[in-house]
N, C-alpha and C positions, 0 to 999 in steps of 0.2 A: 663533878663540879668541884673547886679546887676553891676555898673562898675561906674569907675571916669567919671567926666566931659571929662576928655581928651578924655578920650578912648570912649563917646559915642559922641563927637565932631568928631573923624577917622569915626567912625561907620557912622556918618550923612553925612560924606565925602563920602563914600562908595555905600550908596546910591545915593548920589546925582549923581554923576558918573557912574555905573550901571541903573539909570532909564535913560540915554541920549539916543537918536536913534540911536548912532553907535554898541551900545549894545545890541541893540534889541533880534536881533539875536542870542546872545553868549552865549557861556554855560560858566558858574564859578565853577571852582572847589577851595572849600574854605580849606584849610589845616592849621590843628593845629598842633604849636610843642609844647614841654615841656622840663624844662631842662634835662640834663640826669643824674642828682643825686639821682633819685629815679628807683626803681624795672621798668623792663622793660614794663610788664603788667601794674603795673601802672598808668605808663607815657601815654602808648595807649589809658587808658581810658580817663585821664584827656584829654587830647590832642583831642582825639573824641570828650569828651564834651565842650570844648572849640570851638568846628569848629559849632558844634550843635548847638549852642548857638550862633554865631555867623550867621548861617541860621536863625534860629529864628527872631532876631532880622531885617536882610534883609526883611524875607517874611512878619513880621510886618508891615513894612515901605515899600510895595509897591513891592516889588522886586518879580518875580515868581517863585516860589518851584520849578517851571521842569525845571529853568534853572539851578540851582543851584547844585550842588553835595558837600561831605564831605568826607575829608581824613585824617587821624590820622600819623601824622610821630613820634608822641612820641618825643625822646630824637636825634630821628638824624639831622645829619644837623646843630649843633650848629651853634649858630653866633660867641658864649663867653666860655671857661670854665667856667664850673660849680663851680668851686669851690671857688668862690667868688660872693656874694650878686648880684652884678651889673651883673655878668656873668649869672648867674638863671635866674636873669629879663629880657636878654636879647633873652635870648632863648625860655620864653615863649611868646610865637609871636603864629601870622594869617599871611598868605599868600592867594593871590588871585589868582589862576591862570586862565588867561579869554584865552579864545578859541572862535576864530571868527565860526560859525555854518553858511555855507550857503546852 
């Protein structure tokens, strides 16, 4: 994963957080958006490989692959119109979504 400082300072937050013992348990479904000014296929893939990637890097640092799942939302979901810089930026985002597994 090829990313700023910031973004792999979140990433190290991520773990740090997901290796704790209330997480033991949990399963993570990791979800990528993208914004939605490009082709619908697209976005799914970019989006996919954003979440992928985004696994990768977890199971790097510790984190276990069978807890972990990946989901592609593409272009839905905006936070921003697309149709300005900062609105793109804002859309291409990770979500985590944890499910306690007992």
């Amino acid at each position: 994963l090829s990313a700023t400082p910031a973004l792999n300072n979140q990433l190290e937050s991520a773990v740090s957080v997901l290796s704790k013992d209330e997480y033991k348990n949990a399963s993570v479904n990791i979800v990528g958006y993208t914004e939605s000014a490009l082709l619908p296929v697209y976005n799914e893939c970019l989006s996919s490989g954003r979440a992928n990637s985004v696994k990768q890097f977890l199971v790097a640092n510790g984190i276990d692959a069978n807890c972990l799942s990946v989901s592609a939302a593409g272009g839905n979901n905006a936070l921003a119109g697309s149709n300005t810089a900062e609105g793109r930026k804002l859309n291409r985002r990770i979500e985590f979504l944890v499910q306690e597994v007992k």
